[in-house]
N, C-alpha and C positions, 0 to 999 in steps of 0.2 A: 275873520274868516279862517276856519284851519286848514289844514293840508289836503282833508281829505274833502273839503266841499271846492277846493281850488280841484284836484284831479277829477272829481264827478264834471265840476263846469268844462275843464279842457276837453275831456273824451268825450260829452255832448257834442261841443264844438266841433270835434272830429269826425265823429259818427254822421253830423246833419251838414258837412261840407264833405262826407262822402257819398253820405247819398242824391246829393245834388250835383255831384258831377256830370258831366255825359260818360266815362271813363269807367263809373261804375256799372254800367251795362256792360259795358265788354268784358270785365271781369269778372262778371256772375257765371256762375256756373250752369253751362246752356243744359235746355232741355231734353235732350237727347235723342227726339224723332227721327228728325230725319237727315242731320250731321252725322253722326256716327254711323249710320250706314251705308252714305256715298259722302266721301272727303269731298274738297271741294279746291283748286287752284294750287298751293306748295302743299299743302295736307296727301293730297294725292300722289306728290313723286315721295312721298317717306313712307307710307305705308302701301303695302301690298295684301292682295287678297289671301285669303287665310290656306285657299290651296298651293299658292304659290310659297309661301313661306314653309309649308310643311314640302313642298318637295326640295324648298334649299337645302332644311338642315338633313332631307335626305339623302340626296346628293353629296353633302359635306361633313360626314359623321367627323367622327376626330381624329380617325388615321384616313381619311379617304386621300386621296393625291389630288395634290395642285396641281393646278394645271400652270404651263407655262407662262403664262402671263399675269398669275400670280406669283409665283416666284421673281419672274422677272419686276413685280411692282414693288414686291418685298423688298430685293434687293436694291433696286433702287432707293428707295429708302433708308434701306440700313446706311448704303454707300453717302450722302445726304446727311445723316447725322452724322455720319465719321467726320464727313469734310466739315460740319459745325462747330464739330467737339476740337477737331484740330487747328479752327482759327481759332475758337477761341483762347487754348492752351497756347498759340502761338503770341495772340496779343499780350495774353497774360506776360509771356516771358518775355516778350518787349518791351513791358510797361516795367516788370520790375528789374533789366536791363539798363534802363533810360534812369531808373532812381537811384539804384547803385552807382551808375556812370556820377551822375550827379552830386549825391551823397558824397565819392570818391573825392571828385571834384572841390567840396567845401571844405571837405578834411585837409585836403592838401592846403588850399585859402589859408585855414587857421591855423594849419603849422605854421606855413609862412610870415603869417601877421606875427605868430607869437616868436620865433626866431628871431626878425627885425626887431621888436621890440625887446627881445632880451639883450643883442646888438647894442640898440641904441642905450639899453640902461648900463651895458656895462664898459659903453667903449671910455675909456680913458683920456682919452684927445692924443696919446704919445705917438700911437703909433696908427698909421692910415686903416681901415679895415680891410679883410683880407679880400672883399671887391676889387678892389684897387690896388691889390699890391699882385699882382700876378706877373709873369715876366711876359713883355711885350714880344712876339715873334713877327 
C-alpha cells in the first residue's frame, strides 16, 4: 500500500467520524433566517442595533472628549499596569539579588577550600600554621 492510498484511507476515516458526530451540526454554518436578525441569550449583550452603533461612533468621532469616567477608567488602568510592570521589575531584581548573594557566597567557599588546601600542601610540619600562632590576649 503506498502513501498516498494510506492518506485517501486516513482522511475518509476523518471526514465520516465527522460527519457522524453530533458536534458537527454545531459547527455548520447556520442558515441565516432568522438568527441573524434577532441574537438570541450572550449574542445579544455583544451586539447592538445598527442605530445604536452608528450613533456611538457619532458621538465618539476621534477628537470628541471623554468623559470623565472614561478617563477615570483609563487611568485606572494605566495606574494597574505600572503597579505590574513594577512588581515585576521588582521580583526580577530580587531574584537576581538572591543569585549573586549566592554565587558571592560559593566564590568565597572555593577560595576557602582552595586556601586550605594549598595550607595543607605546603605546611612543612616546623612551624604551627599561622591559626595557631596568634598572640593570646
Amino acid at each position: 500500500m503506498s502513501w498516498t492510498h494510506a492518506a485517501l484511507l486516513a482522511l475518509a476515516a476523518v471526514l465520516l467520524t465527522l460527519s457522524l458526530s453530533p458536534e458537527a451540526d454545531t459547527a455548520a454554518v447556520p442558515d441565516g433566517k432568522d438568527s441573524a436578525k434577532d441574537p438570541k441569550g450572550p449574542l445579544r449583550r455583544i451586539f447592538m442595533q445598527e442605530a445604536d452603533a452608528s450613533n456611538f461612533f457619532r458621538r465618539r468621532s476621534r477628537r470628541g472628549v471623554k468623559s470623565q469616567d472614561e478617563i477615570n477608567a483609563e487611568q485606572r488602568q494605566v495606574l494597574a499596569a505600572d503597579e505590574r510592570k513594577r512588581e515585576y521589575h521588582e521580583e526580577k531584581r530580587n531574584e537576581f539579588e538572591s543569585y549573586a548573594e549566592e554565587e558571592h557566597d560559593e566564590q568565597n567557599e572555593r577560595s576557602r577550600e582552595s586556601t586550605e588546601q594549598w595550607r595543607e600542601f605546603h605546611y612543612d610540619g616546623m612551624h604551627p600554621s599561622h591559626e595557631y600562632n596568634r598572640q593570646s590576649i
